[in-house]
PLY file of the C-alpha trace (Angstrom):
ply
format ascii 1.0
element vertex 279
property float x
property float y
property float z
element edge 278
property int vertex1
property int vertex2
end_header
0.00 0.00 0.00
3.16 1.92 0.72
4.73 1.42 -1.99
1.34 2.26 -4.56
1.59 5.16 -2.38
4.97 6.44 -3.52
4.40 5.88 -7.02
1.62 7.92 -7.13
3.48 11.00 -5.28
6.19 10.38 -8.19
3.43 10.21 -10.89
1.99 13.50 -9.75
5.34 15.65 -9.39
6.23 14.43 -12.98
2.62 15.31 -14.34
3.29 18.62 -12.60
6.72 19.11 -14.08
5.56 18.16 -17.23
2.96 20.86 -17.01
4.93 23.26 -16.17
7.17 22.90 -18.93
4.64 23.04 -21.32
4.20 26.26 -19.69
7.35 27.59 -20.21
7.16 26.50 -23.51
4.20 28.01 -24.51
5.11 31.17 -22.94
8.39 31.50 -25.06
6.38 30.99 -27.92
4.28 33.16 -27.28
6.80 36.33 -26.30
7.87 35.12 -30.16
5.22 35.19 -31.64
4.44 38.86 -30.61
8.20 39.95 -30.94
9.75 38.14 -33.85
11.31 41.02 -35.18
13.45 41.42 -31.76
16.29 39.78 -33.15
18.28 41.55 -30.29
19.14 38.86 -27.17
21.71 40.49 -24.11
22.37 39.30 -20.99
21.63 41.56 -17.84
22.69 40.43 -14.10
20.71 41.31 -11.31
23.61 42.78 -10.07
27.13 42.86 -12.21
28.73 42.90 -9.47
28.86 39.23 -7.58
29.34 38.07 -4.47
31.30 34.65 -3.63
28.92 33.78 -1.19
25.39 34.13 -2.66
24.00 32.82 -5.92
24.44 35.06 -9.28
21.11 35.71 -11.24
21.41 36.66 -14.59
17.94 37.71 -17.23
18.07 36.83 -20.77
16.59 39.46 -22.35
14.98 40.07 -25.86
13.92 43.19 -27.58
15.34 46.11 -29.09
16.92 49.54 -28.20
18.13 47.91 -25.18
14.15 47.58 -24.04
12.85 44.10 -23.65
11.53 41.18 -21.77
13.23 38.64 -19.97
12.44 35.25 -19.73
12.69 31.81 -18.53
15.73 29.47 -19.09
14.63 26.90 -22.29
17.67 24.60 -23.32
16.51 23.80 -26.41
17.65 27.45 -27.77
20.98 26.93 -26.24
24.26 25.59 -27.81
26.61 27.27 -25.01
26.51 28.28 -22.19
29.48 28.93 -20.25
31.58 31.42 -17.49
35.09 32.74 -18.01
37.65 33.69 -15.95
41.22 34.12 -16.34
41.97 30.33 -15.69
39.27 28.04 -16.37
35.95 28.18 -18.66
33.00 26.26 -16.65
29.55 25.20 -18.16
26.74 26.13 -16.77
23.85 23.50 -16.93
20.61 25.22 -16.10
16.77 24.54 -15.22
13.96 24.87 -18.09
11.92 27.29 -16.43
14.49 28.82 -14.07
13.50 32.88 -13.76
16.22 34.52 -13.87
16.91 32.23 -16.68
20.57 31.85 -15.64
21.43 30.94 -11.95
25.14 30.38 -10.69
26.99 30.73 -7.90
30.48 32.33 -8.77
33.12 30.82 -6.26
36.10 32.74 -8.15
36.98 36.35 -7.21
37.48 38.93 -10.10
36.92 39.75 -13.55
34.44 37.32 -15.16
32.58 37.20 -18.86
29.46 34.75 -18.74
28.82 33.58 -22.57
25.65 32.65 -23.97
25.26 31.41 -27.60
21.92 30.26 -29.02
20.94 28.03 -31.98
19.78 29.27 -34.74
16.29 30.26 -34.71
13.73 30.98 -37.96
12.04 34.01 -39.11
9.91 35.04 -41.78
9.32 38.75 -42.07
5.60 39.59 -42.64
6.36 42.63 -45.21
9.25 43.68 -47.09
9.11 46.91 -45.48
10.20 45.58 -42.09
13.10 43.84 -43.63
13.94 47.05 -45.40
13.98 48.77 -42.10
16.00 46.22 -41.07
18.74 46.86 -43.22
18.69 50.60 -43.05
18.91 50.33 -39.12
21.97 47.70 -39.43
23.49 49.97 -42.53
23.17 47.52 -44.80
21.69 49.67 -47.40
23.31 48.06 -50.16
21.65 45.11 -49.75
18.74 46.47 -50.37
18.72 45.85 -54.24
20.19 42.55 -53.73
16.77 40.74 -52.62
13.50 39.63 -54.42
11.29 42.75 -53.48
7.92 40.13 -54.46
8.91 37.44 -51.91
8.81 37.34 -48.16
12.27 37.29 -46.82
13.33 34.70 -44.83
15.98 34.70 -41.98
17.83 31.83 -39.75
19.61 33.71 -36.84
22.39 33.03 -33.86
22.66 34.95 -31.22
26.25 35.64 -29.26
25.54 37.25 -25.86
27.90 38.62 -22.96
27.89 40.15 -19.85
31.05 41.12 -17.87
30.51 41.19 -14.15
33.38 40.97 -10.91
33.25 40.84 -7.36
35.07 44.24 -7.21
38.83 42.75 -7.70
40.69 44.95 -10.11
41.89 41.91 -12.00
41.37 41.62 -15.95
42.12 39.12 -18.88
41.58 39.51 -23.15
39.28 36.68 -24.23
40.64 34.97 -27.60
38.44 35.04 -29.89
36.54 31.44 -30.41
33.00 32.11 -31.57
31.66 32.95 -34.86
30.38 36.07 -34.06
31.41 37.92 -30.85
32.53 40.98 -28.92
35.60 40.91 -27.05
36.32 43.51 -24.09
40.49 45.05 -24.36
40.10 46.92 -21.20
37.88 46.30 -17.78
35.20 48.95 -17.51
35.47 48.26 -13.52
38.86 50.14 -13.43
38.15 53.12 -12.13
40.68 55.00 -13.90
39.56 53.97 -17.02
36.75 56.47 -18.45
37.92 55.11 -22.19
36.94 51.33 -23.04
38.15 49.60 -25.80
36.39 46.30 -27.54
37.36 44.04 -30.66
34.79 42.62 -32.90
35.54 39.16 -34.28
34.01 37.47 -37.03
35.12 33.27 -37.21
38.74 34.72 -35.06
39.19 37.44 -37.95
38.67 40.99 -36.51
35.87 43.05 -38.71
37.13 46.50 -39.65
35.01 49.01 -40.71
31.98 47.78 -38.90
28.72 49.49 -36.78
28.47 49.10 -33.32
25.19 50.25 -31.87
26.06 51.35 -28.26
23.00 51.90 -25.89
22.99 52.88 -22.54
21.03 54.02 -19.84
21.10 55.72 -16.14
17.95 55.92 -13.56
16.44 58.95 -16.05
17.79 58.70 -19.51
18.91 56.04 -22.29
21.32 57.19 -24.68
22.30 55.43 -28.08
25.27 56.09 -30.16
26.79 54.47 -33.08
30.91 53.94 -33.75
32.91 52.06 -36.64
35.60 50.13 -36.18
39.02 50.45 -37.05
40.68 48.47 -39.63
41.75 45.38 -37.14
38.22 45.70 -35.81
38.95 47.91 -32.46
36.32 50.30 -31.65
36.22 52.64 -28.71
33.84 54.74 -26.21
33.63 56.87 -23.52
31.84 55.41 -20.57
30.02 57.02 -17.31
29.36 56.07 -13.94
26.22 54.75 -12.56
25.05 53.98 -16.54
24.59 50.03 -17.55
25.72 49.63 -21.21
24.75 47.51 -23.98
26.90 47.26 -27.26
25.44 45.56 -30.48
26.91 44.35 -33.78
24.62 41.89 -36.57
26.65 40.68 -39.78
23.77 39.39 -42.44
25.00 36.93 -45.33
22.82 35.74 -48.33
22.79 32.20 -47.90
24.05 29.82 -51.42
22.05 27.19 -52.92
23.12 24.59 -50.40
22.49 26.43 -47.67
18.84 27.88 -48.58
17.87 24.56 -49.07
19.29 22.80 -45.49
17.93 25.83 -43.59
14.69 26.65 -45.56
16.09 30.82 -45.07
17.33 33.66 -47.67
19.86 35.42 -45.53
21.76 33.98 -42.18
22.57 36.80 -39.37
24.42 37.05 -36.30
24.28 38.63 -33.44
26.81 39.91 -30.95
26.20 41.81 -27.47
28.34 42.73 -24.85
27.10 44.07 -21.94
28.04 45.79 -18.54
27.54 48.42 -15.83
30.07 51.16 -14.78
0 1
1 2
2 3
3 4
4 5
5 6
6 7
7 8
8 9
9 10
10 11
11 12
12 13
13 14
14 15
15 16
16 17
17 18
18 19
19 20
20 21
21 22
22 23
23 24
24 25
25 26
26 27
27 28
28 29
29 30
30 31
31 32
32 33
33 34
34 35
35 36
36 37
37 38
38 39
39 40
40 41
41 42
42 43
43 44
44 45
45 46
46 47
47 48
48 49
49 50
50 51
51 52
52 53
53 54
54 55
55 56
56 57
57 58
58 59
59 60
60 61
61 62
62 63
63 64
64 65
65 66
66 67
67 68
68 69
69 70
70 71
71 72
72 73
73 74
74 75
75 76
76 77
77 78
78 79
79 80
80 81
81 82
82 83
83 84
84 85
85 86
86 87
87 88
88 89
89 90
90 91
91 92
92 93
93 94
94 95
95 96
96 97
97 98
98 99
99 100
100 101
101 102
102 103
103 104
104 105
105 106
106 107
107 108
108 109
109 110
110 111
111 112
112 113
113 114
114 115
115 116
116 117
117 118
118 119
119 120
120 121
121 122
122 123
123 124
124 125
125 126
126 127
127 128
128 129
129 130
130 131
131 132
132 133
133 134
134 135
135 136
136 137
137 138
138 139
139 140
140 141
141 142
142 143
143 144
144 145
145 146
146 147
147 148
148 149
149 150
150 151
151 152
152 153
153 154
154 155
155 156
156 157
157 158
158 159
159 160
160 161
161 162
162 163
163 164
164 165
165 166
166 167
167 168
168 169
169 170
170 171
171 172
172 173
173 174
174 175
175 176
176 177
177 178
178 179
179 180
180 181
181 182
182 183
183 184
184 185
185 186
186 187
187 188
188 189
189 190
190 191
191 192
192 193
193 194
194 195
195 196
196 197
197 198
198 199
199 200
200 201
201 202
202 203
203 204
204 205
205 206
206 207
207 208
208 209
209 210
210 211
211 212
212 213
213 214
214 215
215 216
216 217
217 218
218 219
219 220
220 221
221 222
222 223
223 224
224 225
225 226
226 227
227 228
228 229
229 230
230 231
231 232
232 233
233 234
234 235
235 236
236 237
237 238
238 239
239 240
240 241
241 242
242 243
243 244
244 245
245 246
246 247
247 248
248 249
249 250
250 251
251 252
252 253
253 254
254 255
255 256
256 257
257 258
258 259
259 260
260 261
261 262
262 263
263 264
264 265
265 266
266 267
267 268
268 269
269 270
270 271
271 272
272 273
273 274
274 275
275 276
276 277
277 278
């Protein structure tokens, strides 16, 4: 009697687990369904700066203009997830449904980059007028008379997200560049001597010169957005302020070939790279 007992305490927690999953998964859908042109993902800590002794809760955020929604942790959107310090790289297996979305405790003092890297994910733009916008708001303008004007685009997208948080030690290391897409801090915006910080953009380990990086930010009354080029080995620069959290942006679109287009059902492949911190 026991033992029937038990199995029907087990059979209910799964049933609820199961349930609740489905929630999670209908609510992502959802949020997608009514925001599929936020291609924009960042990550945003609770607090960037950590403490040893409690656990770290980072959102995932999607939107645009650095104003979005966060929501709950679903693995199936995520190919890596992972923390970085100067000595060691560690995985981070999360919950489905864990809110924050990413929960850690960081047992290393110092400088630290969490890295978040998605899947690719499908989109089909309901007018060519939103994909036109697109491209003017990326400065891609000269792709716009390089795409079938009487056909609904259609878009597979990564997404290569970063925060940069410490515990309030001074230390700092250079990332090398391993993604396909990313942004890699040069100096620690958590030096207080430093009002100038300095990034690299990396395309598959090859810095991109030349390119636009959207830099938003925002204090308790304002948000602010600015836009910079990089240099020819891909260095860009800005000057930061205290008390502002900061959120920089880079998307590189390609027109996929004929093998591609037919694998991934899409007209164009983009990535997208955030970096993101507080002063």
């Amino acid at each position: 009697m026991k033992n029937n007992k038990n199995i029907n305490i087990l059979k209910n927690i799964n049933l609820l687990k199961q349930i609740f999953y489905f929630f999670v998964v209908l609510l992502f859908i959802t949020f997608l369904k009514f925001n599929s042109y936020a291609h924009e993902l960042w990550l945003e800590p609770v607090n960037f700066k950590f403490n040893n002794k409690e656990v770290s809760k980072i959102h995932i955020n999607i939107g645009q203009n650095f104003n979005g929604s966060p929501f709950g942790y679903y693995d199936p959107n995520k190919k890596n997830l992972y923390l970085e310090n100067k000595n060691k790289v560690i995985n981070l297996p999360q919950r489905d449904g864990n809110f924050p979305a990413i929960q850690t405790l960081i047992l290393d003092k110092g400088f630290h980059i969490l890295n978040y890297e998605t899947n690719y994910e499908f989109l089909k733009y309901e007018s060519i007028e939103k994909f036109e916008d697109f491209l003017k708001e990326q400065n891609f303008e000269s792709t716009l008379e390089k795409f079938d004007k009487n056909k609904l685009p259609t878009e597979s997208y990564r997404r290569f997200a970063k925060a940069l948080m410490t515990n309030g030690n001074k230390s700092f290391f250079i990332q090398k560049p391993k993604l396909d897409f990313e942004i890699i801090a040069l100096t620690s915006p958590y030096n207080l001597k430093e009002e100038i910080f300095e990034f690299q953009l990396f395309e598959k380990g090859n810095p991109l010169e030349n390119w636009q990086i959207t830099i938003f930010s925002r204090d308790e009354e304002n948000s602010y957005k600015e836009i910079v080029k990089t240099n020819p080995n891909g260095v860009g620069k800005i000057r930061i302020f205290e008390n502002r959290t900061y959120l920089l942006s880079a998307v590189k679109l390609d027109k996929t070939n004929y093998i591609e287009k037919l694998k991934y059902k899409s007209d164009w492949f983009s990535l997208w790279a955030s970096l993101t911190f507080k002063k």
